[in-house]
C-alpha positions in Angstrom: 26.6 -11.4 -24.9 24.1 -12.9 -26.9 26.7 -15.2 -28.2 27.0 -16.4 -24.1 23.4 -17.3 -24.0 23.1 -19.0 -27.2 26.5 -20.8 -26.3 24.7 -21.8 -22.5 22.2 -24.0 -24.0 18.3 -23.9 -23.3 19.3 -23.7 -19.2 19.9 -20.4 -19.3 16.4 -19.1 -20.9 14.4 -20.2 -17.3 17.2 -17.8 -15.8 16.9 -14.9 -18.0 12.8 -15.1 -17.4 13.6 -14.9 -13.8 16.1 -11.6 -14.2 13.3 -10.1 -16.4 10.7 -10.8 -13.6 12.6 -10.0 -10.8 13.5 -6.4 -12.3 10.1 -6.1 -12.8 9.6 -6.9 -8.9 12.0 -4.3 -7.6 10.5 -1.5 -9.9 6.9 -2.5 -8.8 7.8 -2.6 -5.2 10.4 0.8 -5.0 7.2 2.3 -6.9 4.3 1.2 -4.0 6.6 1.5 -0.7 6.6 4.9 -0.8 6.0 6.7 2.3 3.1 9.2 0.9 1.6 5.8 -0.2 1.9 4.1 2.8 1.4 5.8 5.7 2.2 9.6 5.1 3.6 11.0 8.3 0.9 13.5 9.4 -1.9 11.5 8.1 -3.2 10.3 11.7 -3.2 13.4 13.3 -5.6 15.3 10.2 -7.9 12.1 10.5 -8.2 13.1 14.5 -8.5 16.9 14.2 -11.5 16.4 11.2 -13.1 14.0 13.5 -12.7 15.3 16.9 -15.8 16.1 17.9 -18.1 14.1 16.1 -17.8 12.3 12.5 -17.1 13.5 9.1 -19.1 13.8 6.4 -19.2 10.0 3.9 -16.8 12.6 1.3 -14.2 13.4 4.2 -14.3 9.7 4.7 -13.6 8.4 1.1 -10.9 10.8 0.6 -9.1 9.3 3.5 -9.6 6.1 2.4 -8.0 7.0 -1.3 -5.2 8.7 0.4 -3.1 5.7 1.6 -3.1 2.3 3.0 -3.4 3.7 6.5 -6.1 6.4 5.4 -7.9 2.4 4.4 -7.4 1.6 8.0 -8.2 4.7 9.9 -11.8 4.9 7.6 -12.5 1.9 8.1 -12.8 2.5 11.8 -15.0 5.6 10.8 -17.2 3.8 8.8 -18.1 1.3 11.7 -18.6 4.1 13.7 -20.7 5.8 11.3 -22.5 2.5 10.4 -23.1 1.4 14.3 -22.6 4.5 16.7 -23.2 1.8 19.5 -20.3 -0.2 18.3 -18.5 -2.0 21.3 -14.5 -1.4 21.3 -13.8 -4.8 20.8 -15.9 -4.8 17.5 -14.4 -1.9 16.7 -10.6 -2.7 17.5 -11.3 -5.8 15.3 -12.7 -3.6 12.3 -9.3 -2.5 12.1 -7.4 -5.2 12.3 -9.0 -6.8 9.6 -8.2 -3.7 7.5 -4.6 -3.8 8.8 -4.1 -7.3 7.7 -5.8 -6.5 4.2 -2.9 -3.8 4.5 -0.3 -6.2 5.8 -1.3 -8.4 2.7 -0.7 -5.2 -0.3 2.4 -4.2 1.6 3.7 -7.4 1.5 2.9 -9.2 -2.5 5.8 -9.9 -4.6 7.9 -10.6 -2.2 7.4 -14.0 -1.5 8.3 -14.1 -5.7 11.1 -12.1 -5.2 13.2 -14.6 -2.6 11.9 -17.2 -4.3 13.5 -16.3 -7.8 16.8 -15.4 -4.9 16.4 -19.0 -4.1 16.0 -20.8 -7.2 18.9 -18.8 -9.8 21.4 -20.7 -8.4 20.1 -23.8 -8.4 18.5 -23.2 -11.7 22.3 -22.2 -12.7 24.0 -25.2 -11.3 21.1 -27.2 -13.4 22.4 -25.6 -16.4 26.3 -26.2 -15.7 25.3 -30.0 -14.7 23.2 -30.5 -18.4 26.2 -28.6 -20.2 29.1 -30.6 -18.6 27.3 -34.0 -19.0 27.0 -32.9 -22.9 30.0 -32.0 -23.1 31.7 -35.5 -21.6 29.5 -36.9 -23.7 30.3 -36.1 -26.7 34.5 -36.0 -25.8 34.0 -39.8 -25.2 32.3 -40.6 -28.4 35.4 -38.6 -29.9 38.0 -40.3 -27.9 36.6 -43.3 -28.7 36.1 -43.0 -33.0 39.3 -40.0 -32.6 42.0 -42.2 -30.4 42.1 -39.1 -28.5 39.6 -35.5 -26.8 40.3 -32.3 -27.6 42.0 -30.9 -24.6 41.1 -27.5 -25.7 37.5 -28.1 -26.8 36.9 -29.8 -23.6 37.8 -26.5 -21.5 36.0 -24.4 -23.7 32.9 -26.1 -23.4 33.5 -26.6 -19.8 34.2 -22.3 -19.3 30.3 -22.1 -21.6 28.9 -24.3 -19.6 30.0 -22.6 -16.3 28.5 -19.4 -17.8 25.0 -21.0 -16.3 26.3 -20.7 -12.4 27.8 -17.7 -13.2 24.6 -16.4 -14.7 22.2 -17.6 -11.7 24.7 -15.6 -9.1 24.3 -12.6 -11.3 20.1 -13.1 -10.6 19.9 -14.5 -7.1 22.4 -11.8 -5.4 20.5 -8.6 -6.5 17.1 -10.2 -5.8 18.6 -11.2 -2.2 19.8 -8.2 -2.3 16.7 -6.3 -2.8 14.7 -8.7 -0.9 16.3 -7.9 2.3 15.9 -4.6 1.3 12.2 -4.7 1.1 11.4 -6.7 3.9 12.5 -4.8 7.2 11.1 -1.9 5.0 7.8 -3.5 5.2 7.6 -5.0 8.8 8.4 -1.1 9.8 5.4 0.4 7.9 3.6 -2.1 9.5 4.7 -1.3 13.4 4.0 2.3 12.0 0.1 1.9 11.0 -0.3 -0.8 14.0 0.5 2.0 16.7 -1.6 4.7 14.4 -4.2 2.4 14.6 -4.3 1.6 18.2 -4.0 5.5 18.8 -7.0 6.0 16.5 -8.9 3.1 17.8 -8.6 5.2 21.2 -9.5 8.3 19.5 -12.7 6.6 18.4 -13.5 5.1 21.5 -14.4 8.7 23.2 -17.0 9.3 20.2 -19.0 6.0 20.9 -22.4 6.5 21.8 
């Protein structure tokens, strides 16, 4: 294998950085969109019962808000509250949103990175297949021309290395598609999930206003 790579040329380094970074990508992200990380399932309903007839204590509050990126959103919409009983719904409605799209934004990084290394392997590989194959006619005509004559069998072989590029940047872009498409639908439902939570809790709320 490592005879491949040094065989590809220098093309081939930018596309093993990418595999290196994109693994690192899909470990990061199957490590953060967990569920008990993200919105655990019955998380809403304890944040309703502990403040159901008036607000919880500033502890009860910060351990909601360490508990998950919705427990961020739904105590941010207590500490409004807590900050300005007379809040208006409208200011409070928009306290959450802003904490939902601070949410949106956590739930969301790397990915971007992640279809963009999809994007750029296999041009990156067809790059390296172009530089190898333009080498490689190179140096067959300074041969044919001092020789009488290419090497019929050197010029495949150096054709096969320097297809090892495309071949290499399709081995990177399809798992990082792959992964990407994964991710992303996983994403846009946690964040229809905490979106309805939080209009239910913004609700909720609205009957302890003073």
């Amino acid at each position: 294998m490592f005879s491949i790579i040094q065989a590809a040329g220098w093309p081939i380094w930018p596309l093993l950085a990418c595999s290196i970074v994109a693994l690192a990508l899909v470990i990061e992200r199957f490590s953060s969109l967990k569920t008990m990380k993200i919105a655990p399932p019955k998380l809403l309903v304890e944040a309703m019962v502990v403040s159901r007839t008036n607000l919880p204590p500033p502890e009860v509050v910060l351990k909601l808000e360490q508990n998950s990126l919705l427990g961020e959103v739904l105590a941010s919409g207590l500490r409004a509250l807590g900050a300005n009983p007379r809040i208006s719904e409208a200011d409070l409605r928009s306290t959450l949103e802003g904490a939902g799209r601070q949410a949106a934004h956590k739930l969301e990084r790397y990915l971007a990175a992640l279809a963009t290394i999809a994007s750029a392997a296999p041009l990156l590989g067809l790059l390296g297949t172009v530089i190898g194959m333009i080498e490689i006619f190179g140096a067959q005509s300074g041969n044919a021309s001092s020789a009488g004559g290419g090497n019929p069998a050197q010029l495949a072989q150096g054709i096969s290395i320097a297809l090892y590029n495309t071949a290499f940047g399709l081995i990177v872009a399809i798992p990082a598609l792959i992964f990407w498409r994964y991710f992303r639908p996983r994403v846009d439902g946690y964040l229809l999930s905490m979106e309805l939570a939080a209009e239910q809790f913004v609700r909720h709320l609205n009957r302890l206003r003073k």
